[in-house]
C-alpha positions in Angstrom: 9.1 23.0 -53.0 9.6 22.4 -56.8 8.5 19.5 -58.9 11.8 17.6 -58.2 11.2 17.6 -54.6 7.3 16.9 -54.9 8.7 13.5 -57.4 11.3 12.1 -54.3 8.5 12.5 -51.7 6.3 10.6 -53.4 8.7 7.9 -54.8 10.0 8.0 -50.9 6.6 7.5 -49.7 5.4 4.9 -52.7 8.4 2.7 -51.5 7.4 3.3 -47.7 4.0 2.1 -48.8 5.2 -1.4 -50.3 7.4 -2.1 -47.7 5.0 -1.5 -45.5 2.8 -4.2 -47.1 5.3 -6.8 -47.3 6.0 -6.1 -44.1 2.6 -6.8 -42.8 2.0 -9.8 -44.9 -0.7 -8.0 -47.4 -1.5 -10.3 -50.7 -3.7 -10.2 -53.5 -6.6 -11.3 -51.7 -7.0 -9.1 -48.9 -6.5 -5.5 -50.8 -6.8 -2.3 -48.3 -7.5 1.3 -49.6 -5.1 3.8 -47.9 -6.5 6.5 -46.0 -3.6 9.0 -47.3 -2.8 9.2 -50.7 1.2 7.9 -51.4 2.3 10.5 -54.0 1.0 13.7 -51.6 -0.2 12.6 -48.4 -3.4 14.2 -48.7 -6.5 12.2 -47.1 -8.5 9.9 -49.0 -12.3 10.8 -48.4 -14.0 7.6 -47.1 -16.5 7.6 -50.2 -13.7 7.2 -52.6 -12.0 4.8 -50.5 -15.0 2.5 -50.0 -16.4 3.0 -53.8 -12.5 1.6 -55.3 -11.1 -1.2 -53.9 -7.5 -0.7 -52.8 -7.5 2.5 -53.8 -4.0 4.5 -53.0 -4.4 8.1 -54.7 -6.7 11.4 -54.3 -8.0 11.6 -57.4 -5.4 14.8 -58.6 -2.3 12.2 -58.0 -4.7 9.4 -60.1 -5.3 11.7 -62.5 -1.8 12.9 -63.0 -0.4 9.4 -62.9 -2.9 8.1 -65.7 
């Protein structure tokens, strides 16, 4: 898998992801950290998702994407 491929999973699962929350009706108030990161699917350890609020990455995708 090269970077290309690595780039349209995780566009493909970052658009999964909002759908998903327009689908179920998610707003601002009522924010939900995701237990698998949306750029590579990785789990989120339960310390990081309880320590930052809707949090969506593993801390390598954050990192990159900052």
């Amino acid at each position: 898998m090269d970077d290309l491929d690595r780039l349209v999973l995780a566009q493909e699962r970052a658009e999964k992801h909002f759908v998903d929350q327009r689908l179920n009706g998610l707003n601002n108030s009522r924010v939900i950290s995701a237990t698998d990161c949306i750029d590579c699917g990785d789990p989120i350890p339960k310390a990081r998702q309880k320590a930052i609020k809707g949090v969506q990455r593993c801390v390598p995708c954050q990192s990159l994407s900052e």
